[in-house]
C-alpha positions, 0 to 999 in steps of 0.5 A, spaced: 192 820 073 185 816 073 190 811 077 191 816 082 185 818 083 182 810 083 184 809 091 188 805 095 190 798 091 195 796 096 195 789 097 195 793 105 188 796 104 182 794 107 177 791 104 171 794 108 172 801 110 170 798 118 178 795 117 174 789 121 174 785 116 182 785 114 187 787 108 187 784 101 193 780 103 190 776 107 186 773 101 191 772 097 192 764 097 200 761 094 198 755 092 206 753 092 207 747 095 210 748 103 217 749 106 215 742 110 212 739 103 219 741 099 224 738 105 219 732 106 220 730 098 227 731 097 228 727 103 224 721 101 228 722 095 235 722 098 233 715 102 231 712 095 237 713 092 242 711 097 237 705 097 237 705 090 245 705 090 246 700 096 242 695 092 246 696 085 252 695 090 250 689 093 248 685 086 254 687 083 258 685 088 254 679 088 255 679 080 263 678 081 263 674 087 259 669 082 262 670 076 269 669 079 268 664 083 262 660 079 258 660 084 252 656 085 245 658 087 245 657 094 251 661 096 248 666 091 242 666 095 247 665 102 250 671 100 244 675 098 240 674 105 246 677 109 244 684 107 
């Protein structure tokens, strides 16, 4: 019952009785990070693995290539300036 009686403890009330001074809500920080900081980082992240998996590819490649073949160095080398 005390509640009740207490006031308005919306979120929407006015802090100062002139209601100049805005709603509670509007105080309220989200400290959470933002749509634009959560696609931004998942997009990073997207590129680094399809980097992270195209550089697997091309020394596994590379790997074949020289174990089959016995390659020398300089083809190795030849082979991996071309990517």
């Amino acid at each position: 019952m005390n509640r009740r009686l207490g006031g308005d403890a919306s979120l929407n009330a006015p802090i100062r009785e002139d209601g100049e001074s805005g709603e509670r809500q509007d105080w309220l920080v989200d400290d959470s990070p933002s749509q634009e900081c959560i696609l931004v980082e998942n997009e990073e992240l997207e590129n680094r693995r399809q980097a992270l998996t195209q550089a697997v590819s091309g020394l596994t490649i590379a790997s074949a290539v020289s174990s089959r073949r016995g390659a020398s160095p300089k083809i190795l080398s030849a082979w991996n300036a071309r990517g």
